[in-house]
C-alpha positions in Angstrom: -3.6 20.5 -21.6 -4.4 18.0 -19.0 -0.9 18.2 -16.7 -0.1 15.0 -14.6 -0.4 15.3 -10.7 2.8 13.8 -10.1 4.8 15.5 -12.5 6.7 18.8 -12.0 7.7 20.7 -14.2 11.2 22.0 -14.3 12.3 25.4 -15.8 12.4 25.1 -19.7 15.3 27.9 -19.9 17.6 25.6 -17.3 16.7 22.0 -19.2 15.1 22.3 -22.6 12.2 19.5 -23.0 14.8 18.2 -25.7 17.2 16.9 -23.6 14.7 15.5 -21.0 13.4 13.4 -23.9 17.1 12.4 -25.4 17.9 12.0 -21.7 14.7 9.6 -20.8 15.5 7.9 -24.5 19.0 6.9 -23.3 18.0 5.5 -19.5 15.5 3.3 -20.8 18.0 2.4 -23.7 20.1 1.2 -21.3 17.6 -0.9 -19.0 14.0 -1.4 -19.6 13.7 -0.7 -23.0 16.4 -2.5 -23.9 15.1 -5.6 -22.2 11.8 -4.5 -24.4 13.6 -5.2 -27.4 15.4 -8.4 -26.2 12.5 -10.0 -25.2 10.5 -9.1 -28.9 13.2 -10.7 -30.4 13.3 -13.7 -28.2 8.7 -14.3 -28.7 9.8 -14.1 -32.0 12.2 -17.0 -32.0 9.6 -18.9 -29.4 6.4 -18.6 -31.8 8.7 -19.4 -35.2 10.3 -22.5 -33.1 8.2 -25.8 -34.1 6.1 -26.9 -31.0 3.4 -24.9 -28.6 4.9 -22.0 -26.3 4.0 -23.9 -23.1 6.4 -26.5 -24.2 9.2 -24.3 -24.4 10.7 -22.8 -20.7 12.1 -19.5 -19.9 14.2 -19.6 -17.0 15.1 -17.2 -14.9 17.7 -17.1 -12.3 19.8 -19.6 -13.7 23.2 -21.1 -13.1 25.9 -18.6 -14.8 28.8 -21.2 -13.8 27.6 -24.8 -12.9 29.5 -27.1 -11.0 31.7 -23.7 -10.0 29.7 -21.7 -7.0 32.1 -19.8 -5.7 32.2 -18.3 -9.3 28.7 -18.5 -9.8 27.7 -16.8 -6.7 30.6 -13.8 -7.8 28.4 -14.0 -11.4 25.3 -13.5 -9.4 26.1 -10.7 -7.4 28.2 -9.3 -10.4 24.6 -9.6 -12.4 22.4 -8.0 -9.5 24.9 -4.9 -9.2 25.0 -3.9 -12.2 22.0 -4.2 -13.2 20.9 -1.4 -10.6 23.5 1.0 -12.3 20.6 2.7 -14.3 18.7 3.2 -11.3 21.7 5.1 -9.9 21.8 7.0 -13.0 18.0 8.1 -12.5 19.5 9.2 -9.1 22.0 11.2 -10.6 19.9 12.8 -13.1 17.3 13.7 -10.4 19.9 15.6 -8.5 21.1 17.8 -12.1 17.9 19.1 -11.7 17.6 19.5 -7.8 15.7 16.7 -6.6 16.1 13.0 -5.6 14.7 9.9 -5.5 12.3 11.2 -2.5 10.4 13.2 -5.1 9.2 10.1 -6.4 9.0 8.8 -3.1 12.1 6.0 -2.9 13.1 6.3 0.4 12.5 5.8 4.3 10.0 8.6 4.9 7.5 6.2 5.3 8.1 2.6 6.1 5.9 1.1 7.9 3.1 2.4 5.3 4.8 1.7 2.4 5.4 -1.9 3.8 1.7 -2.6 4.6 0.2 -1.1 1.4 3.0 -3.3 -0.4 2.3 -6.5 1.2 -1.5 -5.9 0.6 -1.3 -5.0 -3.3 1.2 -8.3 -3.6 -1.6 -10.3 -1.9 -4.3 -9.4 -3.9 -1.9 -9.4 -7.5 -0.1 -12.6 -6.5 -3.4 -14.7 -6.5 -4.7 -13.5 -9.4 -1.4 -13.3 -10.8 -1.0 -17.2 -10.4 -4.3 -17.8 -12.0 -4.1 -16.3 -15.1 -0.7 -17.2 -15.3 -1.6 -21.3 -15.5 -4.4 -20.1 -17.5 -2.3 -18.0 -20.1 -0.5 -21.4 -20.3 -2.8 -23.9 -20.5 -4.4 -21.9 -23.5 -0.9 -22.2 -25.0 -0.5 -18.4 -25.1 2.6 -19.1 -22.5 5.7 -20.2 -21.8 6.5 -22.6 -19.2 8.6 -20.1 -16.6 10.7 -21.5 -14.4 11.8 -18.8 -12.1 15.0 -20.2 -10.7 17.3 -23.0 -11.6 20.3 -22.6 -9.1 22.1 -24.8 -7.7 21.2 -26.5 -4.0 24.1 -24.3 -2.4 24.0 -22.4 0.7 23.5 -19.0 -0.9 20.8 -19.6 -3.4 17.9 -18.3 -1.0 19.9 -15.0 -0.7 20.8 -14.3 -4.2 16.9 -15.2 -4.9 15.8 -12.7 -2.4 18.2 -10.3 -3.5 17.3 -10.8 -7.3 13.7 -10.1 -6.5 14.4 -7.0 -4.8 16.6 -5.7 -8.0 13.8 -6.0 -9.9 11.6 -4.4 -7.9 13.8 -1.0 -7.7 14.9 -1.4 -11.3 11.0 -1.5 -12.5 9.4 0.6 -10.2 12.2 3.6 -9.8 12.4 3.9 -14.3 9.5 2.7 -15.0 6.6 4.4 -13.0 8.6 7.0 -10.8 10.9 8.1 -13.0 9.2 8.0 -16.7 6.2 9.1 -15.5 7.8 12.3 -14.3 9.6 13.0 -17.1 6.3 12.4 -19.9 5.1 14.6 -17.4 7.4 17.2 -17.8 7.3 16.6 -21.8 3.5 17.5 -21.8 2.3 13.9 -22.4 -1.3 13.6 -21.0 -1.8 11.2 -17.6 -3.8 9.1 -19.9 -1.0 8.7 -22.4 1.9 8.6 -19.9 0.0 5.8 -18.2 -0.4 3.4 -21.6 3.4 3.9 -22.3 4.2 3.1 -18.7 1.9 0.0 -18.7 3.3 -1.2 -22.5 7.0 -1.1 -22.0 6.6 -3.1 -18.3 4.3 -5.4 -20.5 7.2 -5.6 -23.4 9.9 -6.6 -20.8 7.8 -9.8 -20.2 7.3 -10.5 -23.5 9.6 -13.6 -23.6 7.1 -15.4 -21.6 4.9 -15.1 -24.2 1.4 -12.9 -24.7 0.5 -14.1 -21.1 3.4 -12.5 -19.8 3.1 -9.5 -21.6 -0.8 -8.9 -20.9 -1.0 -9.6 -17.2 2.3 -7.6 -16.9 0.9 -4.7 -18.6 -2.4 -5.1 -15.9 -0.6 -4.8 -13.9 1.5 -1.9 -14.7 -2.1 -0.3 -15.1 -2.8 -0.8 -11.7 0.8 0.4 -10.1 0.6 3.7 -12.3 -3.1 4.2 -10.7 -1.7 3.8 -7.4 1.6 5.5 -7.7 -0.6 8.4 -9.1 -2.8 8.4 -5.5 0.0 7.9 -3.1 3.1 9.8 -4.9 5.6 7.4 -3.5 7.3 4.0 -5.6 7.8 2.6 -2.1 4.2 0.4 -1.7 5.3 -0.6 -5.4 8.7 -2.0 -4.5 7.5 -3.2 -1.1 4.9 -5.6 -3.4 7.2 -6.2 -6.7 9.9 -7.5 -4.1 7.0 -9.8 -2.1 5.8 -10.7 -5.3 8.9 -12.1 -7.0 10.1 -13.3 -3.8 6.9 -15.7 -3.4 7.7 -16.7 -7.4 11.4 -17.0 -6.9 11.8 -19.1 -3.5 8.2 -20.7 -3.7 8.7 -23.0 -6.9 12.6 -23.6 -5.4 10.4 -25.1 -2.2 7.6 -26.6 -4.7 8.7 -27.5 -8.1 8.4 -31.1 -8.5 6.3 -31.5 -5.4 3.0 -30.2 -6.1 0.7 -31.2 -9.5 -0.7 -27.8 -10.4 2.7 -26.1 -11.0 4.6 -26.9 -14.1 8.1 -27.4 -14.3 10.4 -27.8 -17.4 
């Protein structure tokens, strides 16, 4: 059986294969695949709602107590926290079985590499990303996203920044590093481990509607590939981070200013 590079496979007699799969079941149960679920449910309320998709909005970053920012900014960072709990979790788990998160390569070994392969795989995905992103939508296969709707206070550029970079070490960390080493270790093929990786990425995105969910899964096609050549999530985060940064702050500075991107 075809074994994937990246993967290494633990002693059977200290951790049976059944409880890395219960074990991967339950981290994605409370993150990713969760958020799989959520956001089924939510394309199935969009495309049973009368009207296209690309007149309906899915917001991100929004206010979680207007008029209130001292409590809204407490909600944020509340939000941003915990949402990294899982990836803390994968952390732990890793050490049980005496590793860390350097095995999947989440760390400062190597930063000045990481940070140029990073900012050149978000330069290249962010261009096209646009593109077939107003495509997607003018075809009415997507909603209209609005990536932030905060409010104009002095912290909002932060908490977008430090969104963006949750999302990159949430997604990258579960969702290449970490469930790609453990298919690996429960004897899925690299071909198969790779169209699982690439789905449930794509599934997360699903609320924005098919557009979402097929350049998402691209482009989890493409970070598995390259995770695979260099061993390390780092140049992923390093480019998910840039990515959503450019996304998050960029329509803050250009919503409403500039005819070729929609706003709600």
């Amino acid at each position: 059986m075809q074994t994937d590079p990246v993967a290494e496979t633990y002693p059977a007699e200290r951790l049976p294969r059944r409880m890395f799969r219960d074990e991967t079941l339950l981290v994605l149960a409370l993150s990713l695949g969760a958020s799989g679920v959520s956001a089924l449910i939510s394309f199935i309320g969009s495309v049973t709602k009368p009207g296209g998709l690309k007149d309906q909005a899915a917001t991100l970053n929004a206010s979680a107590a207007p008029g209130r920012p001292w409590l809204d900014l407490a909600w944020q960072l509340f939000g941003i926290a915990t949402a990294l709990v899982p990836v803390a979790l994968v952390a732990h788990l890793l050490l049980r079985e005496g590793r860390s998160l350097r095995t999947i390569g989440f760390d400062r070994a190597r930063p000045f590499p990481d940070l140029g392969r990073g900012a050149l795989i978000a330069a290249v995905i962010g261009s096209a990303g646009i593109a077939f992103y107003l495509l997607a939508r003018g075809l009415g296969f997507n909603l209209t996203v609005v990536p932030e709707a905060l409010p104009d206070v002095w912290w909002k550029f932060p908490v977008l920044i430090l969104s963006a970079m949750q999302n990159a070490i949430l997604e990258e960390v579960i969702v290449v590093g970490y469930l790609l080493r453990r298919l690996g270790q429960l004897g899925w093929t690299p071909g198969t481990a790779l169209v699982a990786s690439a789905v449930l990425r794509g599934s997360y995105h699903l609320y924005q509607g098919i557009g979402g969910f097929i350049g998402n899964m691209v482009m989890g096609v493409v970070f598995v590939l390259l995770y695979r050549r260099w061993g390390r999530v780092g140049p992923l985060v390093v480019a998910h981070s840039l990515l959503d940064i450019g996304a998050f702050v960029g329509y803050a500075l250009l919503a409403g200013k500039v005819g070729w991107l929609p706003t709600a």
